[in-house]
Backbone as a printed PyTorch tensor [residue, N CA C, xyz], in Angstrom:
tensor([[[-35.1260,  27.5110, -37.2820],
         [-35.3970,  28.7730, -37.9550],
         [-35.0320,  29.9630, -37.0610]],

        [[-35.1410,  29.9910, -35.9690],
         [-35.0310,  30.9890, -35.1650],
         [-33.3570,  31.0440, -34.6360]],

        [[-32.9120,  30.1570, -34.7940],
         [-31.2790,  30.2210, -34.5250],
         [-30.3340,  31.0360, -35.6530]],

        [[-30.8360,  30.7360, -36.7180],
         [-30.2540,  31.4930, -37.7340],
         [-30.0740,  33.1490, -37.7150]],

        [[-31.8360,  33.2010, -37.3380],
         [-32.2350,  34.8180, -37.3570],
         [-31.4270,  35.4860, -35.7700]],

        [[-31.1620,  34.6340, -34.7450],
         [-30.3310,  35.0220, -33.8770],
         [-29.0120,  35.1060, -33.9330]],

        [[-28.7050,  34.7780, -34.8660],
         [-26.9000,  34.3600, -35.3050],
         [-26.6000,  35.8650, -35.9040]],

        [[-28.0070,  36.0150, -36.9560],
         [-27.8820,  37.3910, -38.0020],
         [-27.8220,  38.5320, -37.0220]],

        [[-28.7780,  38.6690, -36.2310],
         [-29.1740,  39.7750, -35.2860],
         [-27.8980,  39.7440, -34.5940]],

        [[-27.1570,  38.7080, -34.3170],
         [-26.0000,  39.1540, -33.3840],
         [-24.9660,  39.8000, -34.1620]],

        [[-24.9630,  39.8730, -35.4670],
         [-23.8440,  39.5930, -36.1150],
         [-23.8000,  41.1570, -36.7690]],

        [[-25.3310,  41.8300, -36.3050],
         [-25.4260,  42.9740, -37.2830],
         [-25.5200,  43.9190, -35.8530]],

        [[-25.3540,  43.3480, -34.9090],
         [-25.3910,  44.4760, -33.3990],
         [-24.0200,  45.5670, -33.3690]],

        [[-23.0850,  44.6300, -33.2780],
         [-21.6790,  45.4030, -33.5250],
         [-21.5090,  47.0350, -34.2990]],

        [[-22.3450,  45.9740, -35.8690],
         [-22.2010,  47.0060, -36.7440],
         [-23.1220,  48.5530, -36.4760]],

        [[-24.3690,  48.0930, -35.6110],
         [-25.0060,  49.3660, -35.3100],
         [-24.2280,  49.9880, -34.4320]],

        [[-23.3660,  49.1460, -33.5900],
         [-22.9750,  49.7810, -32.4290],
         [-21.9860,  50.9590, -33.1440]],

        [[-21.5790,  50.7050, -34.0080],
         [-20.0940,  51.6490, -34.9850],
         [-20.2600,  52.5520, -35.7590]],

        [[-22.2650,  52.6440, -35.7440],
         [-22.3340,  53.5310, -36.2550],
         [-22.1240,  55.3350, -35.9210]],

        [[-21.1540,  55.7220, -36.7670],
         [-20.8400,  57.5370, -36.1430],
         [-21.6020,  58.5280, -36.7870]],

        [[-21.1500,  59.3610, -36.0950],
         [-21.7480,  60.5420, -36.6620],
         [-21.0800,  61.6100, -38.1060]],

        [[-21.4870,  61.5770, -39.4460],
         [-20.5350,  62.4680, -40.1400],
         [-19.9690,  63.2620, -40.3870]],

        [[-21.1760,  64.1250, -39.4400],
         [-20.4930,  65.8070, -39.3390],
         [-19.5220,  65.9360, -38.5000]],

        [[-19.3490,  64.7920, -37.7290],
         [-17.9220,  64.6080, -36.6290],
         [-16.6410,  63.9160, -37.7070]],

        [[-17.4840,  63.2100, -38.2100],
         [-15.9070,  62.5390, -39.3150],
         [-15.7260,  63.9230, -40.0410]],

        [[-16.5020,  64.6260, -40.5480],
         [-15.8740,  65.4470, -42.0370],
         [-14.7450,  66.6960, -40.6880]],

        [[-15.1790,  66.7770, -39.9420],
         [-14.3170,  67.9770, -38.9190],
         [-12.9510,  67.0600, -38.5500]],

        [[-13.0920,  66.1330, -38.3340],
         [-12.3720,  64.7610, -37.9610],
         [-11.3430,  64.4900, -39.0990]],

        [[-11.9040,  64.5330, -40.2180],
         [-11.5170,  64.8000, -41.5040],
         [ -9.7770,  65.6400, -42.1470]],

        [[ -9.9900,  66.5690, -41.2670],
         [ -8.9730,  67.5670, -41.7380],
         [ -7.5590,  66.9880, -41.9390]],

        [[ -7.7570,  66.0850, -40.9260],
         [ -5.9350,  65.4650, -41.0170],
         [ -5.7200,  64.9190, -41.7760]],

        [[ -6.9770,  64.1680, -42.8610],
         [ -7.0750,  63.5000, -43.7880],
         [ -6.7290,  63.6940, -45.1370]],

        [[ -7.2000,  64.7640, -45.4170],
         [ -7.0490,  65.6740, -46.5470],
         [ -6.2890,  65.4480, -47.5660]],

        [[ -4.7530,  65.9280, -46.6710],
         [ -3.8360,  66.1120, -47.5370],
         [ -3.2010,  64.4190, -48.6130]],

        [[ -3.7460,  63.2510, -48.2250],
         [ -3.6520,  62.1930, -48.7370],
         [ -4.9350,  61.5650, -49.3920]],

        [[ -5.7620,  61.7890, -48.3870],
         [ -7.1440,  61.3210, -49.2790],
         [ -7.9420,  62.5320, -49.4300]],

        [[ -7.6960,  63.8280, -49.5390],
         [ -8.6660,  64.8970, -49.9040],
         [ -9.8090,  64.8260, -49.3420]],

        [[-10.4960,  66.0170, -48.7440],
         [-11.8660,  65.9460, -47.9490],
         [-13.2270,  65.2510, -48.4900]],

        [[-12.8260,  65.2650, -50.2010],
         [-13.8760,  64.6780, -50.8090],
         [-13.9420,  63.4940, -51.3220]],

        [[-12.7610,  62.0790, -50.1750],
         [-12.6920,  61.3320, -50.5570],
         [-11.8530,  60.8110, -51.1800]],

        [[-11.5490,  61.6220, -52.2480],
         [-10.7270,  61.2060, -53.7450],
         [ -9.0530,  61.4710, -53.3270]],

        [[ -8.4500,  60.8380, -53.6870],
         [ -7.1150,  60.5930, -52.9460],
         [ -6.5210,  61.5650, -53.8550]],

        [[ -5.5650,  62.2810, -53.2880],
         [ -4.8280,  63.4530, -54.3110],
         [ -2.9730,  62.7130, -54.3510]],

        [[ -2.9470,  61.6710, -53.7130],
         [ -1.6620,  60.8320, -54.1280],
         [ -1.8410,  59.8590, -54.7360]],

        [[ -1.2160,  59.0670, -55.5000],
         [ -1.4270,  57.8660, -56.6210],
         [ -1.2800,  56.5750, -55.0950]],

        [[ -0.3970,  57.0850, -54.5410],
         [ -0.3730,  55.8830, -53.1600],
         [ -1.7570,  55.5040, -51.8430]],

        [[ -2.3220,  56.6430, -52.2740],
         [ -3.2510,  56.4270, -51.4920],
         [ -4.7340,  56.0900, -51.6740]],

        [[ -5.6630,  55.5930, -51.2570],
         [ -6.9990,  54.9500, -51.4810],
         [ -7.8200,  56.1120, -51.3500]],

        [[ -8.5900,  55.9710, -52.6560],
         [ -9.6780,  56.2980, -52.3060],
         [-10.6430,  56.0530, -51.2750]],

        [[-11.7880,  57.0880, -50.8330],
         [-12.1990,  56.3550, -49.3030],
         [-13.5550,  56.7330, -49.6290]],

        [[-14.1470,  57.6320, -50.8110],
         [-15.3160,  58.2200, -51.0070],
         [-16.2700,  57.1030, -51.2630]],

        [[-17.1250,  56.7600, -50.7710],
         [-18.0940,  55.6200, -50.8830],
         [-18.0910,  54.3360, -50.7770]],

        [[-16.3090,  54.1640, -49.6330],
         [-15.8740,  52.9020, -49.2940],
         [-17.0270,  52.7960, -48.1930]],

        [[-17.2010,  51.3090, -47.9750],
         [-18.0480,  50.7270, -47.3720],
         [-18.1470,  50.8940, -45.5770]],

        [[-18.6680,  51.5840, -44.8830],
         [-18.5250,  51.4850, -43.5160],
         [-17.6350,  51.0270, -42.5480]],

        [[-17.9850,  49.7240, -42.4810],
         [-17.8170,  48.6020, -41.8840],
         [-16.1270,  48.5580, -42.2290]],

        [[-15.9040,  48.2450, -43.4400],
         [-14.7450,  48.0120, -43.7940],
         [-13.7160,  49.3670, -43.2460]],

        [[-14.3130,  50.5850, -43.5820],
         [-13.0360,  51.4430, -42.8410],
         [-12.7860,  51.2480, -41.6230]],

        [[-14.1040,  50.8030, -40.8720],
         [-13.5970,  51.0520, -39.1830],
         [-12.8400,  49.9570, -39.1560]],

        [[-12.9180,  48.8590, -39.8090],
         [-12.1570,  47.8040, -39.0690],
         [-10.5510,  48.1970, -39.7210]],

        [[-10.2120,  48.5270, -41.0140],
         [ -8.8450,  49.2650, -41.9340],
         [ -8.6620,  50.0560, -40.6030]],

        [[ -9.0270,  51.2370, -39.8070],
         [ -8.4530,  52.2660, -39.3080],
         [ -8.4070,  51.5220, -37.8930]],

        [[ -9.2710,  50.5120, -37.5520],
         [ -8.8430,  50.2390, -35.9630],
         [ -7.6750,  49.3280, -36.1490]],

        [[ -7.3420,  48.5880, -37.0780],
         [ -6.2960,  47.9860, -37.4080],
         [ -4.9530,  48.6740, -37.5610]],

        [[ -5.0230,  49.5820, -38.2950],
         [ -4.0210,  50.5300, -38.5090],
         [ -3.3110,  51.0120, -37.1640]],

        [[ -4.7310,  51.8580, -36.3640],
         [ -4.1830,  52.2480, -34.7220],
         [ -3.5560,  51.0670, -34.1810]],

        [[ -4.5680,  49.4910, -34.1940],
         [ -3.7060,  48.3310, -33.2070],
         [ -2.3400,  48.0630, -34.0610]],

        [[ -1.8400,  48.5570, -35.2630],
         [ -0.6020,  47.9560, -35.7720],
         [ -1.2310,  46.8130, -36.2580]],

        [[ -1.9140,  46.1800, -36.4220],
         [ -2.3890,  44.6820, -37.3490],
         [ -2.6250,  44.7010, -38.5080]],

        [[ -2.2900,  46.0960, -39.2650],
         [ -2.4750,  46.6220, -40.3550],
         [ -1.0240,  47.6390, -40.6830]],

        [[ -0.2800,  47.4280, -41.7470],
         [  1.0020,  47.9510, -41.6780],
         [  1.0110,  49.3110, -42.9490]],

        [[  1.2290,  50.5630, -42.4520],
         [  1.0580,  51.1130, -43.4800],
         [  2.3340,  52.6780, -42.2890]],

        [[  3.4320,  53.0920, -42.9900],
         [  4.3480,  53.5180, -42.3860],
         [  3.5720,  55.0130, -41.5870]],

        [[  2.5950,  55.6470, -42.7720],
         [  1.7690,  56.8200, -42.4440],
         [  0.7180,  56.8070, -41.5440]],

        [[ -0.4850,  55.6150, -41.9210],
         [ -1.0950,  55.3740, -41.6780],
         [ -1.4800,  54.9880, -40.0280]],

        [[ -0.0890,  54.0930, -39.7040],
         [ -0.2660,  53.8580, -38.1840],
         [  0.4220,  54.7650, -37.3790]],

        [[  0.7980,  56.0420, -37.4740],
         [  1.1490,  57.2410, -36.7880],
         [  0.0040,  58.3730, -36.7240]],

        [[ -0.6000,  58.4490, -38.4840],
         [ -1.8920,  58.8750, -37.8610],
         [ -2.6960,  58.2220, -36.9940]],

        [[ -3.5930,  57.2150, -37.1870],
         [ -4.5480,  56.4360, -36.5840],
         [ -4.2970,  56.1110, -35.4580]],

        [[ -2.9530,  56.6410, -35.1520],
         [ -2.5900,  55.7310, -33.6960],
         [ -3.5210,  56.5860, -32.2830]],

        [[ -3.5080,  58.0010, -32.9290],
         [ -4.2250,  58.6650, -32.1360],
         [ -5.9760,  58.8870, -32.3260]],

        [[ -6.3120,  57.6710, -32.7550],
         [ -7.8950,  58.4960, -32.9680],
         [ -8.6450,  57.2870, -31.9020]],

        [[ -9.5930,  57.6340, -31.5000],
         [-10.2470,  57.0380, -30.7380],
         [-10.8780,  56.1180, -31.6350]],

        [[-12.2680,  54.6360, -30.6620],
         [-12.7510,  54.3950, -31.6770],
         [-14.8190,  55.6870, -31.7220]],

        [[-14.2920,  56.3080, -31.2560],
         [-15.5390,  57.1070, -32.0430],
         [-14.7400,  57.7830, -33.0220]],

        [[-13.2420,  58.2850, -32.9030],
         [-13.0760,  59.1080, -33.9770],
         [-13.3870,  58.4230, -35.4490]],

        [[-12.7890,  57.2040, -35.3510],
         [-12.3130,  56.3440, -36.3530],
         [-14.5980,  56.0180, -36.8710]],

        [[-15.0360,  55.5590, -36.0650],
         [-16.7860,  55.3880, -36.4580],
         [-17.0540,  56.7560, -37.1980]],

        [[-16.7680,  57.9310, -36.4880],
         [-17.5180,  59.0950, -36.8570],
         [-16.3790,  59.3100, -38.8980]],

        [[-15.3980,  58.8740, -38.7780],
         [-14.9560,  59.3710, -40.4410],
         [-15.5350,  58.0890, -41.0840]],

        [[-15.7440,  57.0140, -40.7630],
         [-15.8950,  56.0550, -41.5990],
         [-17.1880,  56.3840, -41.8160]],

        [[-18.3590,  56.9410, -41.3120],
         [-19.3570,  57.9740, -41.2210],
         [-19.4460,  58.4200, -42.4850]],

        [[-18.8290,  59.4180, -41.9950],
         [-18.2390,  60.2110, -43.0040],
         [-18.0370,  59.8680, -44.8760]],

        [[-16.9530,  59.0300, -44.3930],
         [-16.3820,  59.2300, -45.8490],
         [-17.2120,  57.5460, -46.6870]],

        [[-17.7980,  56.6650, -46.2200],
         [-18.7850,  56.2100, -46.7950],
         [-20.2310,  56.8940, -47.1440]],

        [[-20.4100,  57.6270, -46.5110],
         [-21.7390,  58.7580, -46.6620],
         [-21.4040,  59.3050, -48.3340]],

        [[-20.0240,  59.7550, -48.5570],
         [-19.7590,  60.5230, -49.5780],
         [-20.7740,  59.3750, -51.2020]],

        [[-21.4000,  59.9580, -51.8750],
         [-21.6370,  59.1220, -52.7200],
         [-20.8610,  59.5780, -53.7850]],

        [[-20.3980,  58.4640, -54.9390],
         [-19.8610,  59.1800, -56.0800],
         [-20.6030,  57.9870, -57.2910]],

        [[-20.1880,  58.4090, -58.1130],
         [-20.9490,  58.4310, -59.5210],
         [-19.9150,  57.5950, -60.4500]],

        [[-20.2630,  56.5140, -60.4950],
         [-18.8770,  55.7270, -61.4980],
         [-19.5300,  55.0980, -62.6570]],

        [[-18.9000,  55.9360, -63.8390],
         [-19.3760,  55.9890, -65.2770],
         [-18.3210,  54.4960, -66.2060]],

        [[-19.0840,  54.0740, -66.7620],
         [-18.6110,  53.6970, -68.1010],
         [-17.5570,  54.5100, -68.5960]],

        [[-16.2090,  53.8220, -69.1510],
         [-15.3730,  55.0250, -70.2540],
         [-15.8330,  55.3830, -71.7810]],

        [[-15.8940,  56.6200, -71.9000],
         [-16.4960,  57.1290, -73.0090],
         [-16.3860,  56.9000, -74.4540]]])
């Protein structure tokens, strides 16, 4: 019983460790914009939405992107320069964003 709960606890350390700050992602943010808009919502048909994507999942998308293990022609010229607090503090950020997804009318 107790091996399990040590397996979990190890497994969820990382993830605290990644946790950033948002008001550093949304400033962090700016370069972002012009593809995924500050509020998340992507203003190109090519690009992802990021507004209420899951944490975890961006940091590992954007540290991938910076290491090249992730292929995206834009993507790894931006990211190439962000640290990994930059990359914690937007994923911060732009999972923080909540949005509201309706039924079609």
């Amino acid at each position: 019983m107790i091996r399990p709960l040590l397996v979990l606890i190890a497994t969820l350390v990382p993830l605290a460790a990644q946790a950033g700050d948002a008001a550093a992602g949304k400033k962090r943010a700016t370069a972002c914009q012009t593809c995924h808009g500050m509020d998340g919502l992507s203003k190109l048909p090519e690009a992802p939405n990021l507004a209420g994507q899951v944490e975890p999942y961006l940091v590992k998308a954007l540290t991938e992107y910076r290491d090249g293990k992730r292929q995206n022609e834009i993507m790894n010229v931006v990211a190439k320069e962000l640290s990994d607090a930059d990359i914690a503090n937007l994923a911060a950020y732009y999972s923080g964003i909540q949005i509201d997804v309706l039924p079609p009318g």
